[in-house]
N, C-alpha and C positions, 0 to 999 in steps of 0.2 A: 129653781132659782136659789142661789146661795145665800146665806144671812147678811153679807154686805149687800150684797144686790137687793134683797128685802127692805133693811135701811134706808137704803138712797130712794125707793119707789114711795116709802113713808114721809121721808124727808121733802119729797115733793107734794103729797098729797097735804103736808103741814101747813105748807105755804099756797096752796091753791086756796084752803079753809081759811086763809087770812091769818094763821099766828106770822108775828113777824119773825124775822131772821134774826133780830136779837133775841127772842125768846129762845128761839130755840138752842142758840150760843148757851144764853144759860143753864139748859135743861141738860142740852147733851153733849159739850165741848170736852167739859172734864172728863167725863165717864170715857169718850174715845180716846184721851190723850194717854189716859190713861191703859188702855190695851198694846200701845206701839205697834198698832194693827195698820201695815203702809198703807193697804190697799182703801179703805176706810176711812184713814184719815186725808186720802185723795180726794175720793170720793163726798169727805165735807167740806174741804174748801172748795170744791168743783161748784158744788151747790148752795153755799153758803154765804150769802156775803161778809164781809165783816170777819167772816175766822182767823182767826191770828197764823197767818202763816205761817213765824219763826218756828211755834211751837209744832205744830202740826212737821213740817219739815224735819224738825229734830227728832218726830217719832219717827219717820221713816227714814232716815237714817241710822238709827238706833235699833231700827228693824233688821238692817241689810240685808232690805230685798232690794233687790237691782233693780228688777223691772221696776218698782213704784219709786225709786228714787229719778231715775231716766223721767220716766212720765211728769213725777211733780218740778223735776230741771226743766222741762221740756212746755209742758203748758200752765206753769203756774208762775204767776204776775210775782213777782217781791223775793223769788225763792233764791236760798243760796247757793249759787251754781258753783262754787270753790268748793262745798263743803259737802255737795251731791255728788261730784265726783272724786270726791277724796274718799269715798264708800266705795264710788266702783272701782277705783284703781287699785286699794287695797284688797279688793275681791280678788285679784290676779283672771277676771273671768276673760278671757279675749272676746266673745262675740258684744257685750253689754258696754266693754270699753272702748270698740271702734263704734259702735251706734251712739253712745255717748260722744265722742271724739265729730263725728260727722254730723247730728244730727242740734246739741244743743252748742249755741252760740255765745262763746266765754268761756267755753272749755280748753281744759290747759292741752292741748294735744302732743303738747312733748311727755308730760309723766305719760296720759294714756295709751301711747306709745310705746314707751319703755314697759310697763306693765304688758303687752302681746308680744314684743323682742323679747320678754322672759320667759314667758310662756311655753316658745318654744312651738306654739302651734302654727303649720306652715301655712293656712289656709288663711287665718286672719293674718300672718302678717305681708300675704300677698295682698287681701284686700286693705288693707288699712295702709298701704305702700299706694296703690293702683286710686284708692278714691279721698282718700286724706288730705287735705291742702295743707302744708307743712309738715306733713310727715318726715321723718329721716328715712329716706329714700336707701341710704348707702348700707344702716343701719340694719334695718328689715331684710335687705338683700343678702346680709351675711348670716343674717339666720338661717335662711333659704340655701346659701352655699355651704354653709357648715353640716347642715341635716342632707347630704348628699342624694338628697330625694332629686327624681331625673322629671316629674312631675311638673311639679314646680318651680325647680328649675327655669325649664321650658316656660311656665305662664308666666313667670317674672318677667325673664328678658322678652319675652313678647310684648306684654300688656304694659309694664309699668315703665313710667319715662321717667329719664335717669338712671337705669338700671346697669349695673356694671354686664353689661352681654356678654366680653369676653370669658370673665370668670364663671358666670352662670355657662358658659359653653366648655369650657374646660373641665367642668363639672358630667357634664353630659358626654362630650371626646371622652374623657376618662372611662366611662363606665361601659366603653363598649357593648352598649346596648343597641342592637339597629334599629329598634322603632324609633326608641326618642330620637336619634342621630337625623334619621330621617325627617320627624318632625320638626328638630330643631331650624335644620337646613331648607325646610319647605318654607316655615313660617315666619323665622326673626328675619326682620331684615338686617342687613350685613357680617350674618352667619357665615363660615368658614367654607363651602359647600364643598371643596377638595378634601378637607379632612375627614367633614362628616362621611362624605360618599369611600372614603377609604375603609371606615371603619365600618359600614354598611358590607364594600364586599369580602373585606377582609372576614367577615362574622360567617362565610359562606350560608348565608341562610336565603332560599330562594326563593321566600315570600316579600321579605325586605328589598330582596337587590330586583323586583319585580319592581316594586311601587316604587322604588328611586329610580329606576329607567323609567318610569310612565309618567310622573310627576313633578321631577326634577328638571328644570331647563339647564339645556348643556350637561348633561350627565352621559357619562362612559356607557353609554350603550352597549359597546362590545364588550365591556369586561363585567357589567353585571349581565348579560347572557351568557357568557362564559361561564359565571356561577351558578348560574339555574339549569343551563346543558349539566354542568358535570354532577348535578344533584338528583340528575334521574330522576326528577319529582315528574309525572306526566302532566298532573293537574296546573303546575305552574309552570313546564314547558308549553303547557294547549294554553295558558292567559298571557304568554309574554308574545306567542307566534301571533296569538291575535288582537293583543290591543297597541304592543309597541311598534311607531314606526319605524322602520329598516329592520324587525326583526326578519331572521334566518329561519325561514318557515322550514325549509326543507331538513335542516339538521333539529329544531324543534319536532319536527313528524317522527324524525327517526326515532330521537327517544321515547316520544309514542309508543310508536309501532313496535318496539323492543321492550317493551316496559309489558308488553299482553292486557294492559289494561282494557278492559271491551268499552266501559264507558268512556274515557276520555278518546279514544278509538273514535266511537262515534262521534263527540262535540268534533273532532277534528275534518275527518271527514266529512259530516256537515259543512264546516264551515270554508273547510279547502279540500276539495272533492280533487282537482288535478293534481294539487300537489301527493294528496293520498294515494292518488292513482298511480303514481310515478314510483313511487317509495313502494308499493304495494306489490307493481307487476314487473317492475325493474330493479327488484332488491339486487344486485350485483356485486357489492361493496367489498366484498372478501374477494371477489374474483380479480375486483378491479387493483384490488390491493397487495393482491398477488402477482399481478403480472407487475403492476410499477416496481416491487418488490424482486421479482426475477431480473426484471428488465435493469434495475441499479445494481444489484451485487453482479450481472453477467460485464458492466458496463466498468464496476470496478475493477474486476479479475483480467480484466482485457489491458485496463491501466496499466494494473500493475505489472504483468506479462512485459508490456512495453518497456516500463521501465527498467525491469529487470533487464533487457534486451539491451537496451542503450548502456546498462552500467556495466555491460561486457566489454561493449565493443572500446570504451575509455579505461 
């Protein structure tokens, strides 16, 4: 048990014994005022009747500890809510200024505002945007666009109303990153989805252009399988053959089956045993591509033979 904690257990046992609560004002008000100890001096008007607030408030502001200035804004009768949070604001602390801001009533929420736009920390000024009533909306979101973080970003224009989505999306367009791109496009509503999905297969990355054919409504199918064929990944040709619909199972197996990987070999064959069969025992592909191969250049040289023929006879 800590020496304030000690105190406060004293300070009741005083009052159970019947000394009054003026007594004890005069035994022990001075001596704490005189420590500018917040927590303490909480802890005696908590239990105290009669203790002079003003003065007790003035120690713990004087203290600037945050928590016990919050606390005595917060449940103490007469205290000065101007002058409690003119401690936290000066703090520059973000998490103490938005619980201050949300939590006591009379609080100026435009300084405590400005104080986490300074800050600079994206987290509080996404929360202190998303849960603040009067917050500057516009404000907070420029902090969030400026710190080019694709994070936050994203939880802005998702979560907080009023939020400039465009710019927060340009933010994220820009960075050519395919997760966020992806998530942007999955979650805001009235996200770009042509642009994001551009920048998805353009990134040719075949774990991305998986989840945006799987999870995207109205998404190019064919041209993010296009980037997952030509990336020869086996393990995200075997996830695209089997969870997207209208995938091209059969050119997914090939790259399989060409890749020698024995494991995804099998997930495949498990899970498309005729297709594997097919690909397996009627590997033909070179043969087939030879002969379509002979069969166009004989079909050319016949052309051209002809023409040559005709530009005689004129």
């Amino acid at each position: 048990m800590s020496e304030v904690e000690q105190i406060e257990e004293n300070l009741k046992k005083l009052k159970k014994l019947g000394v009054s609560e003026t007594e004890i004002i005069e035994r022990c008000e001075s001596k704490i005022l005189s420590l500018k100890n917040g927590e303490l001096s909480y802890v005696f008007i908590k239990n105290i009747k009669g203790a002079d607030v003003k003065a007790h408030g003035k120690a713990i502001i004087e203290s600037k500890n945050l928590e016990w200035n919050y606390n005595f804004a917060k449940y103490v009768k007469g205290a000065d809510i101007k002058a409690h949070g003119k401690a936290v604001i000066e703090s520059k602390e973000p998490e103490w200024n938005y619980n201050f801001a949300k939590d006591i009533k009379g609080a100026d929420v435009k300084a405590h505002g400005k104080a986490i736009i300074e800050s600079k920390n994206l987290e509080w000024n996404y929360n202190f945007a998303k849960d603040i009533k009067g917050a500057d909306v516009k404000a907070h979101g420029k902090a969030i666009i400026e710190s080019k973080n694709l994070e936050w970003n994203y939880n802005f224009a998702k979560d907080v109303k009023g939020a400039d989505k465009k710019a927060h999306e340009k933010v994220v367009l820009e960075s050519k990153e395919p997760k966020w791109n992806l998530m942007f496009a999955s979650d805001v509503k009235g996200a770009d989805v042509k642009a994001h999905e551009k920048v998805v297969i353009e990134s040719k990355n075949a774990i991305w252009n998986y989840y945006f054919a799987l999870y995207i409504k109205r998404a190019n199918i064919k041209a993010h399988e296009k980037v997952v064929l030509e990336s020869k990944e086996p393990e995200w040709n075997y996830y695209f053959a089997r969870d997207v619909k209208g995938a091209d199972v059969m050119a997914h197996g090939r790259v399989i089956i060409e890749s020698k990987d024995s494991r995804v070999n099998d997930w495949f064959k498990e899970d498309f045993e005729d297709e594997y069969k097919i690909l397996k025992e009627n590997n033909h592909i070179d043969e087939v591509y030879n002969f379509i191969d002979d069969a166009l250049d004989e079909m050319i040289k016949e052309n051209n033979e002809e023409n040559k023929s005709m530009q005689k006879r004129f």
